[in-house]
N, C-alpha and C positions, 0 to 999 in steps of 0.2 A: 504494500500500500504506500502509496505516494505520502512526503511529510502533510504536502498542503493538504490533503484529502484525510488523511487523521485527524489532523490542527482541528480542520473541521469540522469534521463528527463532533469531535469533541467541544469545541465552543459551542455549536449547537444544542449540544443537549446538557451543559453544566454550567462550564464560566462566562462563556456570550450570555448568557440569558440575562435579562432585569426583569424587577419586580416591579409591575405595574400598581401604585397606590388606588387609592379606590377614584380619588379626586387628584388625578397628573394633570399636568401645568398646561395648558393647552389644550386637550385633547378632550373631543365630542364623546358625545355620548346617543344613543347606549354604546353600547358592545357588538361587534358583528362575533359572525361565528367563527369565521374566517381570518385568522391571524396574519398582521402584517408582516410580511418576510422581505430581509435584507440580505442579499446577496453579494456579495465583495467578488467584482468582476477581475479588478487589476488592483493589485496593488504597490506596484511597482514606481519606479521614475523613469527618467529621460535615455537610463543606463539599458542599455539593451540586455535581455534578462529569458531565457524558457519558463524559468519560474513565475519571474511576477511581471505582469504585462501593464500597461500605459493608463493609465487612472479610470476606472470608472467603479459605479453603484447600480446595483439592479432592486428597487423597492416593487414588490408586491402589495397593495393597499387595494380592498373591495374588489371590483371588475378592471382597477388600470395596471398597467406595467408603464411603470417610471424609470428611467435612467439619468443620473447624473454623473454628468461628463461620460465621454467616449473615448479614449487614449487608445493608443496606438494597442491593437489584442484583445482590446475587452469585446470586439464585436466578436472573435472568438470564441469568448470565456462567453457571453449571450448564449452562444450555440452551446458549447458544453453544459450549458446551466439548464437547457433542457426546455429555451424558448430561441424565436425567430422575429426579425426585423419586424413582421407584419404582429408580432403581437404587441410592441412597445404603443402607449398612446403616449409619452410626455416622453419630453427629455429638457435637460435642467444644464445648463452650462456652469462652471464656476468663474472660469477666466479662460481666455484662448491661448495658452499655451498649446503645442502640440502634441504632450504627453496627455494632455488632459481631453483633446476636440482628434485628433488625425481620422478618426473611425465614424466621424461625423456625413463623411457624404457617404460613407458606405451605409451608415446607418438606414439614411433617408435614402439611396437609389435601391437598395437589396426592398426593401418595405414598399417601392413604388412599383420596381419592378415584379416580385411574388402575387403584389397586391392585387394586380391587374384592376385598379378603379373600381374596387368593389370592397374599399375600406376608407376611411376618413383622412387627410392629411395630416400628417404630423404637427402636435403643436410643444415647439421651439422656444425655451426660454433662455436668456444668457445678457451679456455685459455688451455692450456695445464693443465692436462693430459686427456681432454676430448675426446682424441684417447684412451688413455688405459682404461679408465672410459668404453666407446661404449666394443669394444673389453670383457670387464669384465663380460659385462652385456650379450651381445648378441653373443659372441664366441662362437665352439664348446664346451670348455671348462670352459664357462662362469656362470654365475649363471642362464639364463635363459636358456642355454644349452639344458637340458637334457625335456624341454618343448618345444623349438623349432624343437627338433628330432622329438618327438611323434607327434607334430601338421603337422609334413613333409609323416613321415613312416607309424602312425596307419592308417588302414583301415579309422577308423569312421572320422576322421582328415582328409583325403585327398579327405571322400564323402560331406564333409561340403564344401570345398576347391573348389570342382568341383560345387557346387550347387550355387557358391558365383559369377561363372564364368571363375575358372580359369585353365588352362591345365596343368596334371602334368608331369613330378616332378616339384614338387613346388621349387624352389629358396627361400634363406635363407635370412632374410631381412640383408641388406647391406649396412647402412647408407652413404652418402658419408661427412667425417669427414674433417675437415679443423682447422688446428690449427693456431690464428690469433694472432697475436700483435699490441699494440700502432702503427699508422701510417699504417697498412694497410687498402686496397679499397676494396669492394665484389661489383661488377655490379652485377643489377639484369636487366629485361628486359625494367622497363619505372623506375627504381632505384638506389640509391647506398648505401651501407654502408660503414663509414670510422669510423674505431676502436681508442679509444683514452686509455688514464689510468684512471681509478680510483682509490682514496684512500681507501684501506680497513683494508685488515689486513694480506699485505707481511709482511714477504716474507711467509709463510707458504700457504697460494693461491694468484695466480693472479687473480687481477681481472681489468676488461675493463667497459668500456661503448663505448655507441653505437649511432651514429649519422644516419635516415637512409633522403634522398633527394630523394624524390619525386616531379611530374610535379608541382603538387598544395599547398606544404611547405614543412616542416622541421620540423621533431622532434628530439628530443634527451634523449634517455634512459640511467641514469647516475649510471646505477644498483646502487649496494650500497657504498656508499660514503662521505666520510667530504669533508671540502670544500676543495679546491685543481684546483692552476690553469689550471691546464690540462682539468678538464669540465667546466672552465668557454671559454675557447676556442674553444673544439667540438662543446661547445651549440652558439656558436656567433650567434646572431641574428636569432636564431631556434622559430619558431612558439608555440613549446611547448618544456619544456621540464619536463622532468619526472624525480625526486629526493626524494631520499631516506628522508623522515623527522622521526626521529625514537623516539625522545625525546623531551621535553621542555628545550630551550636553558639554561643556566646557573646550570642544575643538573646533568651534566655529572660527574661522582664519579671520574673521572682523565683526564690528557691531551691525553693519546692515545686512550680514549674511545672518545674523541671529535673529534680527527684527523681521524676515523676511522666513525663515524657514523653521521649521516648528522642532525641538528635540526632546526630550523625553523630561527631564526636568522644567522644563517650562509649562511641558501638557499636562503633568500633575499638579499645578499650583492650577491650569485653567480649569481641568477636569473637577478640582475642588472647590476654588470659587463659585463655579456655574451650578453645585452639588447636583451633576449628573448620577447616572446610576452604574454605567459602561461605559469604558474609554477604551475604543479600538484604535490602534497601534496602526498606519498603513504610511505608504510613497518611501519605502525604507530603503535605504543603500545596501549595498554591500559594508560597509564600514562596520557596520551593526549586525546585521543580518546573520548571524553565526554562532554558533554553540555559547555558551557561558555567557556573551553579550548579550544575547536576548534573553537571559534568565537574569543577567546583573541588572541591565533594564527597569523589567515587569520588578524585581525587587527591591529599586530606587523609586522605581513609582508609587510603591505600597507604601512607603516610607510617609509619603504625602497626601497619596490618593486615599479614602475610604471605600470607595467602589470595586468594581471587577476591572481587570487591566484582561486585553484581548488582543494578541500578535498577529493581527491580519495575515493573513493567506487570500491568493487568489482560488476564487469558488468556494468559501467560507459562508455559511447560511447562518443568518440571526434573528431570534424571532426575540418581543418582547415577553414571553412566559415567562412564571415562576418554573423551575427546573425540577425535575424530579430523576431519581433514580430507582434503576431496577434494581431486584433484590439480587447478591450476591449468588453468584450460581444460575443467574434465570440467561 
């Protein structure tokens, strides 16, 4: 068995779990039956890796499939996860780096073309300039341009199209794009998303994090970032929350590479301020990434933390349940 595919089991059914209070911070009510599930698609950086692939999240909530951010492999880790392009209805940008968006036009052509016009357009949330970015990619005059004509116009192209089930002319896929800022809401059907800032690396991109409130908790995705009270607040009393850990505290080579990238000491003073209930561990290097480090880690963070501490792995499933175990021998 693969490490990550242990890690996994195992945060799933013991120390990923949090305990949903009766009254969490955020979060509607009633109850569905149907538990929110997180999926940690990449959890990797910009380092080219088999292991951990280019940033993304797979949330499960009601009837939607949400992703935030796309990095370079998470449309992969999509596939291994045991869904397809056409079943995402959200996707959530944090900042456009390319470790975090690269799987973005795959996302939306694989969903346009499967879909054959017989599923609803994507709807596109992210920092500016992820209108011009869409447009770039999927315009007439875009880089995927002159592919998306032929897969419309050729003969062979539109007998695939019909065979797929869909009536032509085919319609051009058309994301629907939304450019968000710090303090904005997105309702979804039994959800919410409220955008907060992150620290990264303005002003040359913005970048956000992402809180989303579901029936049964809270999580908060703090894409990448130092520490910065702006996500110890998104995350107030969030079930989980997902931080960038990129490095081993005390070897950042200057102070704006520490205000800009999140490392393990820093995440336990936010993880505690915010009194989360889960702090997953992800965007890790190599540096860290390895025996006795990742156990020195998760053990300098206890030091600070009061909650559960979680060593992301890519394909890592988390739900907000109370955890139970089987009996000895079963």
């Amino acid at each position: 068995m693969k490490r990550r595919t242990f890690l996994g089991a195992v945060a799933a059914s013991s120390a990923a779990a949090a305990v949903l209070p009766e009254h969490a911070v955020g979060a509607y009510e009633p109850a569905r039956a149907k538990p929110t599930k997180i999926t940690l698609l990449g959890t990797g950086t910009p380092a080219p890796s088999l292991e951990r692939q280019g940033s993304g999240y797979l949330i499960e909530v009601g009837d939607d499939l949400i992703v935030m951010d796309h990095g370079p492999g998470a449309h992969h880790r999509l596939l291994e996860s045991g869904h397809r392009a056409v079943d995402v209805t959200h996707a959530f940008f944090t900042h456009l780096h390319y470790d975090h968006c690269m799987d973005y036009g795959r996302l939306v052509l694989q969903r346009w073309d499967q879909g054959a016009d017989k599923i609803a357009d994507l709807d596109v949330y992210g920092p500016p300039p992820i209108h011009r970015m869409t447009e770039q990619l999927l315009g007439q005059d875009g880089v995927y341009g002159p592919d998306i004509r032929a897969r419309i116009e050729h003969q062979s192209s539109i007998d695939q199209f019909t065979a797929r089930g869909g009536t032509p002319p085919r319609k051009r896929p058309a994301p629907h794009v939304r450019e968000v800022k710090p303090g904005d809401v997105i309702e979804g059907k039994s959800w919410k998303v409220t955008v907060g800032h992150a620290q990264h690396v303005e002003p040359f991109l913005e970048c956000l994090g992402y809180r989303l409130d579901a029936p049964d908790g809270s999580v908060c995705y703090a894409g990448d970032s130092g520490a910065t009270d702006t996500i110890v607040e998104l995350a107030r009393g969030c079930d989980v929350l997902i931080h960038m850990n990129h490095y081993f505290s005390g070897t950042a080579p200057s102070p704006a590479y520490r205000a800009a990238c999140g490392n393990h000491v820093d995440n336990a003073l936010t993880a505690q301020k915010a009194g989360v209930k889960t702090l997953v561990l992800t965007h890790v290097t190599g540096q860290i990434d390895q025996p006795r480090v990742r156990e020195q880690i998760v053990h300098e963070i206890q030091k600070v933390f009061s909650g559960r501490v979680v060593w992301g792995e890519d394909l890592m499933q988390l739900t907000f349940a109370v955890p139970t175990f089987a009996k000895i021998g079963d």
